[in-house]
KEVO-313187 format. One line per 4 residues: number of its first residue (from 1); their letters; for each residue y, x, z of C-alpha. Coordinates in Angstrom, 3 decimals, padded with zeros to 6 digits, always signed. Each point is the difference from the previous one (the first is absolute). Example, Ala and Ser with C-alpha at 12.3 -4.5 7.8 and 13.67 -1.06 7.14 Angstrom:
BEGIN
1) as) -004.500:+012.300:+007.800 | +003.440:+001.370:-000.660
This chain:
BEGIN
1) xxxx) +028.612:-000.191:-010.796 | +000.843:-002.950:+002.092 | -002.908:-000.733:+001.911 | -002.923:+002.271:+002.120
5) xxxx) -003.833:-000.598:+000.670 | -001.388:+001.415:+003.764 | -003.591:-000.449:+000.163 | +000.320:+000.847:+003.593
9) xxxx) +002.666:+000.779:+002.502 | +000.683:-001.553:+003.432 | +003.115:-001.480:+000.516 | +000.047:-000.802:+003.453
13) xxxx) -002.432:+002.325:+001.653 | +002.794:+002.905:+001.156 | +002.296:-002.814:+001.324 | -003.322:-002.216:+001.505
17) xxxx) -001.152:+003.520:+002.258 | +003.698:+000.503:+001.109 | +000.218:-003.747:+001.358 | -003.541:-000.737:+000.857
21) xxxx) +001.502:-001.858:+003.339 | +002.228:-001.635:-001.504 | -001.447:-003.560:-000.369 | +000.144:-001.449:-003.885
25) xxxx) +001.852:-003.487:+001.067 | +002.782:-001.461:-001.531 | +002.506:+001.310:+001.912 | -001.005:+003.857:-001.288
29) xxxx) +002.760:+001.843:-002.257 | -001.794:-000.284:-003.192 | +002.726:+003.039:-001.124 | -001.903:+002.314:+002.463
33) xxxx) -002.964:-000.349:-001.849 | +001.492:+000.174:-004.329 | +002.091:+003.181:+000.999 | -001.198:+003.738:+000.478
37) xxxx) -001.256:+001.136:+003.706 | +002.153:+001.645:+002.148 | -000.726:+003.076:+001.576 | +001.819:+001.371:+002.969
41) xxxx) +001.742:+003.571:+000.168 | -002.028:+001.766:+002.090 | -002.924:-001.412:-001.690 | +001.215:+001.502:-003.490
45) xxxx) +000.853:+003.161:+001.590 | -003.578:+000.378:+001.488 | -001.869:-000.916:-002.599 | -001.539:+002.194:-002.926
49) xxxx) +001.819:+000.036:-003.330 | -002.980:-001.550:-001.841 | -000.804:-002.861:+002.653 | +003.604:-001.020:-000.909
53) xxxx) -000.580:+000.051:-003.657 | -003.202:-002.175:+000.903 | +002.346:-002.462:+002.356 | +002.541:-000.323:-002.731
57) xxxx) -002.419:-000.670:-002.940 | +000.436:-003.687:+000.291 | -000.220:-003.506:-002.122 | +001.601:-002.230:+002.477
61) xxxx) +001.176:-003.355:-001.436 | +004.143:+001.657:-001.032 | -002.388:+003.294:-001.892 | -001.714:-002.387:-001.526
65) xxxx) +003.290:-002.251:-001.518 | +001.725:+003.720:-000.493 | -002.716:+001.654:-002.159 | -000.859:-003.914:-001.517
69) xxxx) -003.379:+000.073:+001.231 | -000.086:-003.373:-001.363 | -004.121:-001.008:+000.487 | -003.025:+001.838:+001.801
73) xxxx) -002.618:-000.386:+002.949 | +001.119:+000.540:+003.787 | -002.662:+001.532:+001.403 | -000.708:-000.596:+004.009
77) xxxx) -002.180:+002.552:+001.381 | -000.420:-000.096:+004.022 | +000.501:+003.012:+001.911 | -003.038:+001.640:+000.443
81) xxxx) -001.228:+001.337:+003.551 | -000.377:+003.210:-001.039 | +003.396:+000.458:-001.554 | +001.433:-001.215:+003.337
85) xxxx) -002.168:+002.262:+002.192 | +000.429:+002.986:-002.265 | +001.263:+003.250:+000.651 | +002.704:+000.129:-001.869
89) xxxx) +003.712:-000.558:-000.727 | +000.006:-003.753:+001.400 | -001.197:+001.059:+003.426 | +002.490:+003.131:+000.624
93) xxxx) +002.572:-002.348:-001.343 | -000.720:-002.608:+002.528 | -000.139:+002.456:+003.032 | +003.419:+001.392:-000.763
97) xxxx) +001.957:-003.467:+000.836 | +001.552:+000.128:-003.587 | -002.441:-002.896:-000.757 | +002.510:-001.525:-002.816
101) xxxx) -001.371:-001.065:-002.591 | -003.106:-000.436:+001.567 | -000.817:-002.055:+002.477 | -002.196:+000.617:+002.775
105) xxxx) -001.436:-002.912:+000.929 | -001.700:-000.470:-003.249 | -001.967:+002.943:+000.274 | -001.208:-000.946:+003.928
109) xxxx) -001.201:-003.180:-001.048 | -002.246:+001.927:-003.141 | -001.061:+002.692:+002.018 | -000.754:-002.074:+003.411
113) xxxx) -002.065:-002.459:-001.948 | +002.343:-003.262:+000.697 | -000.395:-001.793:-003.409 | -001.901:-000.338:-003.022
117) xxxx) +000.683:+001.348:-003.630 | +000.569:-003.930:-000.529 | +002.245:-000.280:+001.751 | +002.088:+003.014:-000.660
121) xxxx) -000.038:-001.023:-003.623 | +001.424:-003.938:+000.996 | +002.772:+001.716:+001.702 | +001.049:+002.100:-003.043
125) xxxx) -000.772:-002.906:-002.189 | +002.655:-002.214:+001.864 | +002.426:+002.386:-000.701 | -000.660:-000.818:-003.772
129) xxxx) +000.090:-003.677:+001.168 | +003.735:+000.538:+001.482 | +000.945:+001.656:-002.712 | -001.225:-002.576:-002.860
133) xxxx) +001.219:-002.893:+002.185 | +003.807:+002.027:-000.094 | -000.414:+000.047:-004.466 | -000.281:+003.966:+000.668
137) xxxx) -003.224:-000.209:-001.656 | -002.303:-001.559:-002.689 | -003.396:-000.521:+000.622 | -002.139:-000.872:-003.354
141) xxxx) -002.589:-002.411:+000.819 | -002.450:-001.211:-002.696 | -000.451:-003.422:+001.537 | +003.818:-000.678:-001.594
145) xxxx) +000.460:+002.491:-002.294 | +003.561:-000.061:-000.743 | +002.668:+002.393:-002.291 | +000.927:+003.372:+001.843
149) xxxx) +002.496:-000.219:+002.517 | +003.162:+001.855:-001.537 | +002.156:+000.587:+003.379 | -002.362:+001.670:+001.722
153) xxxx) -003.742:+002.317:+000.227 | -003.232:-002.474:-001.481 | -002.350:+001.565:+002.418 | -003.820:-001.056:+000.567
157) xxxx) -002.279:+001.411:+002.972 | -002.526:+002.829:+000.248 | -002.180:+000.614:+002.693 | -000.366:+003.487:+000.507
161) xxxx) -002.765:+000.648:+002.054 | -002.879:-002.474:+001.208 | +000.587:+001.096:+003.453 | +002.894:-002.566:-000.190
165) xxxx) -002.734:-002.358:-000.101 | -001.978:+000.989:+003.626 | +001.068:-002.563:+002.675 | -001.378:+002.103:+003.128
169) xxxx) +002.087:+001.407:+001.870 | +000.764:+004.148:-001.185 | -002.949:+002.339:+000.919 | -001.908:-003.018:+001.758
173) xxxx) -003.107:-001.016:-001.451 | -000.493:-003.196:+002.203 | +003.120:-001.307:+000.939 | +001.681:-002.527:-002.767
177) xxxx) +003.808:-000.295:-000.016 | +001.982:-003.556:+000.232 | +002.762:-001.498:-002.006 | +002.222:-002.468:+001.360
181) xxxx) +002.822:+001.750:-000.432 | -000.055:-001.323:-003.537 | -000.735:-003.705:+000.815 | +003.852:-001.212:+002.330
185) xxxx) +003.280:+001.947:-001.210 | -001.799:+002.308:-002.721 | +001.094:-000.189:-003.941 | -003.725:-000.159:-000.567
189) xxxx) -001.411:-002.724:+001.160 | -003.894:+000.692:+001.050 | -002.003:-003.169:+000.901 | -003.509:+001.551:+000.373
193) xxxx) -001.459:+003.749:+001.354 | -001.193:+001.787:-003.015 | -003.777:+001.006:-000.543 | -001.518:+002.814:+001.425
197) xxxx) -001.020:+001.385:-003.500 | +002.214:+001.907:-001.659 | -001.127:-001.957:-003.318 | +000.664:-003.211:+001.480
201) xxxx) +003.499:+001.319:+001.490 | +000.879:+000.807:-003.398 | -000.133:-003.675:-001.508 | +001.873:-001.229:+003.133
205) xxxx) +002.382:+002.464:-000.593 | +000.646:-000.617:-003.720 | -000.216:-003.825:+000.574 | +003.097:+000.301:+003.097
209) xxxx) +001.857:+001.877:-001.745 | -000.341:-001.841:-003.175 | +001.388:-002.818:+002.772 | +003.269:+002.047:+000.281
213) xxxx) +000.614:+000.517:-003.679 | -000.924:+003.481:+000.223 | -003.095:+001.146:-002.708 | -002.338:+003.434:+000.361
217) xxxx) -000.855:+001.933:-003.189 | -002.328:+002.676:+001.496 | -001.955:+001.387:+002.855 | -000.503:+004.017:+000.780
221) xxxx) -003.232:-000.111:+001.802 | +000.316:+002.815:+001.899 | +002.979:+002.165:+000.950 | +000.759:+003.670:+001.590
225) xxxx) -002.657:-000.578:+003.386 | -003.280:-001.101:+000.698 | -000.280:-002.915:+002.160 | -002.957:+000.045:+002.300
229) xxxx) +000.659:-003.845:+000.679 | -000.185:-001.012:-003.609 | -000.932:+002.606:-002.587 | -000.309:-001.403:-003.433
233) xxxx) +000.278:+003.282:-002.214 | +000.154:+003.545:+000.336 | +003.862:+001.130:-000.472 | +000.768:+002.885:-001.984
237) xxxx) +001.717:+002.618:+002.044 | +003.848:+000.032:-000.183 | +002.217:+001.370:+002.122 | +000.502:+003.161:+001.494
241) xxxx) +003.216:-000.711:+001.799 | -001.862:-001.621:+002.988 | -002.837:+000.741:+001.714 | -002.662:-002.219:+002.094
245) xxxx) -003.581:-000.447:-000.677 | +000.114:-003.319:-001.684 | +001.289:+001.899:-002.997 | -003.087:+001.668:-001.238
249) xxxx) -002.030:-002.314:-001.927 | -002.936:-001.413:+001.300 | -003.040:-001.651:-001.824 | -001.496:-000.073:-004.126
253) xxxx) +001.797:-002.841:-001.686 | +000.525:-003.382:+000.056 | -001.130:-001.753:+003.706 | -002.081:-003.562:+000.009
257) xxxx) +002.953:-001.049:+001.248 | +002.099:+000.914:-002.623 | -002.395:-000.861:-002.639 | +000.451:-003.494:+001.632
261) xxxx) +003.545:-000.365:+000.400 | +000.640:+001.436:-003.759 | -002.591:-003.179:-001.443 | +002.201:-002.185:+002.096
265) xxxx) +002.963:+001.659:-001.559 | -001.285:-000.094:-003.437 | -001.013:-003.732:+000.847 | +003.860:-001.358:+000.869
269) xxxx) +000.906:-003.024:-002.025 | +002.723:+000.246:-001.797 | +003.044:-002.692:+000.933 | -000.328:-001.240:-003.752
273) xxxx) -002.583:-000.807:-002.050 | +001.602:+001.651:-002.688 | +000.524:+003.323:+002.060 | -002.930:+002.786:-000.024
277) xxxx) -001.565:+000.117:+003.659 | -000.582:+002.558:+002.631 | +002.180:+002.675:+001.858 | +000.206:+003.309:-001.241
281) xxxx) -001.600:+003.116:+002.164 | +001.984:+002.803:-000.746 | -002.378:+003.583:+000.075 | +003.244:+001.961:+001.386
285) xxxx) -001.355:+001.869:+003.614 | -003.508:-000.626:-001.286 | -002.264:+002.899:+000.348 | -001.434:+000.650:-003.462
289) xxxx) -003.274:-001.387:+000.557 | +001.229:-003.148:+001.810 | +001.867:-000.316:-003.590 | -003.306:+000.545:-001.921
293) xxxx) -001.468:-002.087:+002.286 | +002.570:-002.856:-000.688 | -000.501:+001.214:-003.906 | -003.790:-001.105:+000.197
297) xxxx) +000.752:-002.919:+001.854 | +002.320:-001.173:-002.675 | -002.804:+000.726:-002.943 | -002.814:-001.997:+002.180
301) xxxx) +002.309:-003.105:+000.066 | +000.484:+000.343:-003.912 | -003.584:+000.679:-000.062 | -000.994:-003.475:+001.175
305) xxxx) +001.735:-001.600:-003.106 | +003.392:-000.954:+001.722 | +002.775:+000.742:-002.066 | +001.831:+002.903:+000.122
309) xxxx) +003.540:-001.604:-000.116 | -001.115:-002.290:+003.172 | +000.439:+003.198:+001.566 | +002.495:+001.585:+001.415
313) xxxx) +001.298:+003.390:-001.656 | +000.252:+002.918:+002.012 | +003.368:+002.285:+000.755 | +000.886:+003.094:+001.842
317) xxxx) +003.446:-001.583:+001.986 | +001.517:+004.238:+000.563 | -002.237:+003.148:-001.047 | -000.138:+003.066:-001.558
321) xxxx) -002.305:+001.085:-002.313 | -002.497:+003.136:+000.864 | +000.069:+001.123:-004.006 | -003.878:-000.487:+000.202
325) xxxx) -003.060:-001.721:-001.265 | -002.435:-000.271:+002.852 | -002.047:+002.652:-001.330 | +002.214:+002.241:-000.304
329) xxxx) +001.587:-000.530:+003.557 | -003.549:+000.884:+001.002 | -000.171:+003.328:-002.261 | +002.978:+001.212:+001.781
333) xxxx) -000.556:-000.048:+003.123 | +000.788:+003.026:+001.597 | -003.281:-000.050:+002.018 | +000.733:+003.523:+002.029
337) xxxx) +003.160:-001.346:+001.823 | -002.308:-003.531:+001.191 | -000.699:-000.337:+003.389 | -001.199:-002.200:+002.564
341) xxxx) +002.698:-000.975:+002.178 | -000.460:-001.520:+003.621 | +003.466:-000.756:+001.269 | +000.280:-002.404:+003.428
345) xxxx) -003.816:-000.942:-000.276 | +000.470:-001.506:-003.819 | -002.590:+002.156:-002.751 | +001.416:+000.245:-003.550
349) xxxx) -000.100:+001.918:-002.757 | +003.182:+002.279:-001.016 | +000.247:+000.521:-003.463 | +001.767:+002.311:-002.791
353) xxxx) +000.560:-001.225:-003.588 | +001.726:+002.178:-002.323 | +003.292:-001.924:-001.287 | -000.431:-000.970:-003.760
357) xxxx) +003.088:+001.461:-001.802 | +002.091:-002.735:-001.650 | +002.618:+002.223:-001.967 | +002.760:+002.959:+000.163
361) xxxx) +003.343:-000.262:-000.270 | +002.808:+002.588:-000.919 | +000.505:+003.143:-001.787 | -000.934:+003.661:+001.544
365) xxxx) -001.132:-000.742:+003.683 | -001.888:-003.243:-001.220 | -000.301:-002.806:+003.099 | -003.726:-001.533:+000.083
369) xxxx) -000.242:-003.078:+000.561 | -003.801:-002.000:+001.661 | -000.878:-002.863:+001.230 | -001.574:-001.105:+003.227
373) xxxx) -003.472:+000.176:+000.342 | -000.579:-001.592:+002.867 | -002.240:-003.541:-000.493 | +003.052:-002.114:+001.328
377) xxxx) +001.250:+000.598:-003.293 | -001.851:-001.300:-003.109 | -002.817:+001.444:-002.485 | -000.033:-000.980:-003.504
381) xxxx) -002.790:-002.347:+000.649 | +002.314:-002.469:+002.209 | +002.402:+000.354:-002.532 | -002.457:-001.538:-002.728
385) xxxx) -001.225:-002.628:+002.684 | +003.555:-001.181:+000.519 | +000.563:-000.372:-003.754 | -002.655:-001.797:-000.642
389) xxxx) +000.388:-002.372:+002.889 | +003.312:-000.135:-002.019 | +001.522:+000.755:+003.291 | +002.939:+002.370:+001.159
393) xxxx) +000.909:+003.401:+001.459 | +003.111:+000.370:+001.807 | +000.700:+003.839:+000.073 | +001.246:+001.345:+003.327
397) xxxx) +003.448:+001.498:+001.201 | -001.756:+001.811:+002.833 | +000.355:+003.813:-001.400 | -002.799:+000.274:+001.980
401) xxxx) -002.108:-001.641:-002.085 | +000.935:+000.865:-002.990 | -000.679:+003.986:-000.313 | +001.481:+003.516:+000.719
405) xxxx) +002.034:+002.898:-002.657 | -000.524:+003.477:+000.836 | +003.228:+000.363:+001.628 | -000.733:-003.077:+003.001
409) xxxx) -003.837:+000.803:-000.213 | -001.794:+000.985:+003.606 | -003.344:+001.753:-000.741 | -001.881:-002.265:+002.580
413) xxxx) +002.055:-003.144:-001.429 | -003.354:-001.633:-001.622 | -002.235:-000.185:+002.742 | -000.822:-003.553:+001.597
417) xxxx) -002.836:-001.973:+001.961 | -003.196:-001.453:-001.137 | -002.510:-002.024:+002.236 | -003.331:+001.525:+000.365
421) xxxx) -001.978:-002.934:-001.509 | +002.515:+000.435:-003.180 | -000.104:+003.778:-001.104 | -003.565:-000.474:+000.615
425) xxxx) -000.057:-002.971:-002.501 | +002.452:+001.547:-002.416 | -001.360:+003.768:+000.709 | -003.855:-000.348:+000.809
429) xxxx) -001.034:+003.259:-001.391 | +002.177:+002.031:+002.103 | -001.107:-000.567:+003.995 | +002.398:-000.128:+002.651
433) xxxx) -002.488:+001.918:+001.896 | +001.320:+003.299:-001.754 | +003.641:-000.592:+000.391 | +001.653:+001.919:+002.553
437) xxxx) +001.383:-001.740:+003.117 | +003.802:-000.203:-000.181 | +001.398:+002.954:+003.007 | +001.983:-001.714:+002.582
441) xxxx) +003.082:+002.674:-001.202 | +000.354:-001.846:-003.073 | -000.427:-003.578:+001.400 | +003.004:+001.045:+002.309
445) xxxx) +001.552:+001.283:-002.741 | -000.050:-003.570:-001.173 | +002.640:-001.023:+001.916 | +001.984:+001.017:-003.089
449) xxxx) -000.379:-003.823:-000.621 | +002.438:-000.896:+002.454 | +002.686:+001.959:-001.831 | +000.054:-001.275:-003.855
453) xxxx) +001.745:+002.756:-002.204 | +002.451:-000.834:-002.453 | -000.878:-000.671:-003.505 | +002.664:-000.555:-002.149
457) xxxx) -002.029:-000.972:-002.978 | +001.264:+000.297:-003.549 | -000.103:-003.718:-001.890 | -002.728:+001.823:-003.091
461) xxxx) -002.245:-000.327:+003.583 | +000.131:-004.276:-000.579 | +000.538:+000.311:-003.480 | -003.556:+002.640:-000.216
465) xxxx) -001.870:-003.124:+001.507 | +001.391:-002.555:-002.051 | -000.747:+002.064:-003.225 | -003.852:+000.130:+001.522
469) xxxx) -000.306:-003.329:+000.646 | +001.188:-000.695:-003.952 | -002.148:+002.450:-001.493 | -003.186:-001.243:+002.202
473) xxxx) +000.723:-003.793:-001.267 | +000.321:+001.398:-003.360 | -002.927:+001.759:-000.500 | -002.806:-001.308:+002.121
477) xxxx) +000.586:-003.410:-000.257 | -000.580:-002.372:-003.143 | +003.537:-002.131:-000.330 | +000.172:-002.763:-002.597
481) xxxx) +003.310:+000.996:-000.107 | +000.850:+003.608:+000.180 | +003.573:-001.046:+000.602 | -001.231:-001.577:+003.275
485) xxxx) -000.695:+004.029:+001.658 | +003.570:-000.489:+001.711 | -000.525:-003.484:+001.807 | -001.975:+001.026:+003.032
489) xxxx) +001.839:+002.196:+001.501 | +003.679:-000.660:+002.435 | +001.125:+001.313:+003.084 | -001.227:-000.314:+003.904
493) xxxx) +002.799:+001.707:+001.728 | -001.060:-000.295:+003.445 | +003.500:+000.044:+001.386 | +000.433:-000.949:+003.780
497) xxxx) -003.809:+001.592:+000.299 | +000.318:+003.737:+001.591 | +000.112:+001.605:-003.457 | +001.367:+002.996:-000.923
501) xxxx) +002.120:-001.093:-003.246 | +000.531:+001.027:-003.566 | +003.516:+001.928:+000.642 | +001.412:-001.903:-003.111
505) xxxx) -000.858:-003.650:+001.682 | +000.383:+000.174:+004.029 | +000.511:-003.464:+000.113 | -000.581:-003.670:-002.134
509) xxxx) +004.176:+000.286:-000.348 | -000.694:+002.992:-002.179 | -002.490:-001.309:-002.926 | +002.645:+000.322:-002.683
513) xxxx) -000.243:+003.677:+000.876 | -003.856:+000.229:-000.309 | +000.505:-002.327:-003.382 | +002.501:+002.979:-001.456
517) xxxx) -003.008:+002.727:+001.168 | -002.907:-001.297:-001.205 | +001.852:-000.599:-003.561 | +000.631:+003.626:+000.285
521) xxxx) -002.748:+001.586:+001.220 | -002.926:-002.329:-000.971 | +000.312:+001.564:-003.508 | -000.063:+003.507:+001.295
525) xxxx) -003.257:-000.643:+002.025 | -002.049:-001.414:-003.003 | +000.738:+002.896:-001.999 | -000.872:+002.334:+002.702
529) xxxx) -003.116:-002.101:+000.741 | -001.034:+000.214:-003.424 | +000.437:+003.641:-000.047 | -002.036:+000.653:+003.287
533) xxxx) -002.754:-002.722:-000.551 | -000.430:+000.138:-003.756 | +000.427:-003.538:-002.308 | +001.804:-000.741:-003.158
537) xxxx) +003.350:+000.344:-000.287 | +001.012:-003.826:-000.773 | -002.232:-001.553:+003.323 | +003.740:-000.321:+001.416
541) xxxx) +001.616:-001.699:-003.009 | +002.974:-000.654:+002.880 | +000.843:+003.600:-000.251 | +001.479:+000.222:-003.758
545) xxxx) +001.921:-003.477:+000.812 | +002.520:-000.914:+002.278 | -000.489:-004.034:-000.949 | -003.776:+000.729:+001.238
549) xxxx) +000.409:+002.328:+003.003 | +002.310:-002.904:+001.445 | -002.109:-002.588:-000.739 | -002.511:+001.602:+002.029
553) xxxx) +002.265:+000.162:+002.442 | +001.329:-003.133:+000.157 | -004.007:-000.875:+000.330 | -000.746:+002.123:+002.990
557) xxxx) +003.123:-000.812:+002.073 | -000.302:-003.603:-000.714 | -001.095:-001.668:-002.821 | -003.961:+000.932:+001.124
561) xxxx) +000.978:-001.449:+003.904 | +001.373:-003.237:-001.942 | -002.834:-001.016:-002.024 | -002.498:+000.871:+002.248
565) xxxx) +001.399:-002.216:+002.892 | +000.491:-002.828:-002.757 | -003.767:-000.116:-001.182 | -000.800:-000.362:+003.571
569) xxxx) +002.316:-003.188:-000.015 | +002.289:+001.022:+002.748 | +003.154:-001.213:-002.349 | +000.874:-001.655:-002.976
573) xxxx) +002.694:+000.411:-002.474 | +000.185:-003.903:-000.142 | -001.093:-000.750:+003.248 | -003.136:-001.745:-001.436
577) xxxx) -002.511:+002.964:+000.813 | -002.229:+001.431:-002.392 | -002.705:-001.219:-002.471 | -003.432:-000.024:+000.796
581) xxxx) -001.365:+002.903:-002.045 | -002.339:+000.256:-002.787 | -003.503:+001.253:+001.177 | -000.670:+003.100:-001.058
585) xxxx) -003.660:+000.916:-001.664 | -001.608:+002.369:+002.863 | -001.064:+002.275:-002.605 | +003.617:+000.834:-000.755
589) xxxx) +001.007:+000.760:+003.579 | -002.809:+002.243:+000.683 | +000.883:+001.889:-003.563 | +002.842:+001.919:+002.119
């Protein structure tokens, strides 16, 4: 395989928070910011085995050309104030003077409130600038679609997070921030003080950065905190490596606000006439009922006759899946260990889900394999909404995400976080009256968080959720084409986000490695999905042929990415862009 597909990864964002004062002019090194981050000695010494792993799971611009991560989405997510005022690894790091790779002064200005979310995003979105401007990087823009770039990454934008969009200043819900920074020596070039409203901000953002050849494919409308000064959607929990209050969720759903700033979104124009319209919201970090509450938004606008390919398709940018149906999530909750839980003043709901089992493995001593349960990660009924939005799921290289076998599991590895308003909504038979109060022992005991353990997870764990994801499409959804099962599905990597990796792909350089895994194991984890899960024996036709299995390959670590970013008209073989397509009898799309 020549060429790789990342449906999300950040290529800058390690080397962006170790050079945060560093100003993005003409005269920077653009080297310092395509190579991997240094880290000092006595910053590798002190720090914990896994928070290297984390540091060194990168997709910096040389990963990317190694491992011929030829086209995918940068994502820019701003750092949150929660992350920065966390107790965690970041702030004993910072106190011990081995600062490198970090740098300080990024995480004053966050915590002390001294800029926007705006304007932290500009500043990591010059360093894209600088890079493009230097022919380190491609930027697809649908205005001119043009033929891939062949010398180096074809990337387009995601915004992860519509805190990116909140110009007041961090934490303050009166005071706005200002931008002339980006109006004299700047590589953006910012002639008027965005809107107020996040919606509004949005258009201005796509429209100046359309300015700057640079194109956006999606927007993650929430991300790991709430934010008091903009709150669009509840967030599903997800992380238990730091700890601050803005991480619980907060709220039932979708926001007014957000309701308005995803109509804007769906309302973008698209550059060409012959190009579908509207940005993509991506349900990754959603709570599940702000994703059912998107879900129903979605059928009301198909409701009021408009047609179903005006609108844009929904994707999942880096999950997991939870092995579930909705129903059955709810059937297994493991009501006895929920509790309400009042940590620093914030009420939520802990809960317990037993972990569906996805497979065994071996002979003798037999390793079980689950998935995640916890509602970051998707049920089968997002699956079916993203298929028949004829949308796209990029699978995650977070092992977090993706599961536990018997010999990594931790018996209190499934619990996570639910706002009150939500388990009442998705639980309202069961009162949180009668739940227990979580002691103040165990909440200390939570502290845990601030010292991940090591999971060295086994490749069946990726290959498990793949396999779901295929047997879901297959069998509760109504394809024309049954062939079609294997287009909706690539990878979302996450590299140069915290993760914990996959221990066969630390890195983007190392894709040919997870290319040679999932041809070997993907096999192995149908047929032991089949045999815990029931189904006939030929639903994975790729298992009995090679030809198949590495066509299905080929599909999920590219060919899916490809096509996908082509219908959207972000590129054109011939540099002409694509035709307008043939309307679609609504009749047809809803028959999925």
């Amino acid at each position: 395989m020549d060429d790789y597909f990342d449906f999300h990864f950040h290529p800058v964002a390690k080397n962006h928070l170790s050079k945060y004062g560093e100003k993005a002019s003409k005269e920077i090194d653009t080297k310092k910011f395509t190579q991997k981050i240094e880290m000092s000695k006595g910053f590798m010494d002190f720090t914990d085995e896994v928070i290297l792993r984390m540091l060194e799971s990168q997709s910096c611009v040389d990963h990317l050309e190694k491992g011929k991560v030829s086209l995918g989405v940068a994502a820019i997510s701003a750092l949150e104030f929660g992350i920065a005022s966390s107790k965690s690894f970041f702030s004993d790091i910072l106190k011990t003077g081995f600062a490198q790779p970090f740098d300080g002064e990024f995480f004053d200005v966050v915590r002390e409130g001294k800029v926007s979310y705006l304007k932290l995003f500009l500043k990591e979105v010059e360093r894209y600038v600088k890079l493009k401007n230097e022919g380190c990087l491609n930027f697809l823009a649908r205005e001119k679609a043009k033929p891939l770039a062949k010398k180096s990454p074809n990337l387009v934008l995601g915004i992860e997070g519509g805190h990116n969009l909140c110009t007041k200043k961090i934490g303050n819900a009166l005071e706005y921030d200002k931008f002339k920074e980006f109006t004299v020596d700047s590589l953006l070039d910012i002639r008027t003080t965005p809107s107020t409203k996040p919606e509004d901000v949005l258009k201005w953002l796509v429209d100046g950065l359309n300015l700057v050849g640079i194109d956006v494919l999606y927007l993650t409308l929430t991300h790991l905190t709430h934010i008091p000064e903009q709150h669009l959607a509840t967030h599903a929990f997800g992380t238990r490596m730091l700890k601050h209050p803005s991480f619980y969720p907060f709220g039932n759903g979708i926001s007014e606000l957000g309701k308005k700033l995803i109509e804007k979104a769906y309302g973008l124009k698209a550059p060409n006439k012959n190009q579908k319209p509207g940005l993509i919201i991506d349900v990754k970090h959603m709570s599940l009922k702000s994703r059912l509450d998107l879900y129903a938004y979605r059928k009301s606008l198909e409701a009021k006759d408009k047609n179903p390919q005006d609108i844009p398709p929904l994707i999942a940018s880096h999950v997991g899946v939870t092995g579930y149906s909705i129903n059955d999530w709810k059937d297994n909750l493991d009501l006895e260990r929920c509790s309400n839980h009042v940590d620093q003043g914030i009420k939520t709901i802990k809960i317990n889900t037993k972990p569906k089992a996805a497979g065994y493995w071996g002979t003798g001593n037999r390793i079980e394999f689950t998935f995640n349960p916890n509602t970051i990660n998707l049920m089968d009924e997002d699956i079916i909404e993203i298929v028949r939005s004829k949308g796209l799921i990029g699978v995650g290289l977070d092992v977090r995400l993706l599961g536990s076998d018997s010999s990594t599991a931790d018996s209190d590895d499934t619990y996570e976080f639910l706002s009150t308003a939500e388990f009442v909504t998705h639980f309202p038979y069961n009162g949180i009256r009668s739940l227990d109060f979580t002691e103040m022992e165990e909440i200390k005991k939570e502290e845990k968080w601030l010292k991940p353990a090591r999971k060295v997870m086994h490749p069946l764990s990726l290959c498990f959720n793949i396999v779901h994801i295929l047997a879901v499409i297959k069998l509760k959804t109504r394809l024309q084409n049954e062939g079609d099962f294997k287009n909706y599905i690539c990878i979302g990597s996450d590299f140069d986000g915290f993760i914990e990796p996959l221990k066969v792909c630390g890195g983007s350089e190392q894709m040919k490695e997870l290319e040679a895994n999932l041809l070997k194991w993907l096999p192995v984890a149908a047929k032991r999905y089949l045999e815990e899960n029931g189904g006939a024996d030929d639903l994975f036709d790729f298992t009995k042929k090679k030809q198949k299995l590495e066509k299905v390959v080929r599909a999920i670590l590219y060919e899916n990415g490809r096509r996908f970013l082509k219908e959207r008209g972000y590129f054109s073989e011939d540099g002409k862009g694509p035709k307008s397509p043939p309307k679609k009898d609504k009749t047809e799309a809803q028959s999925l």
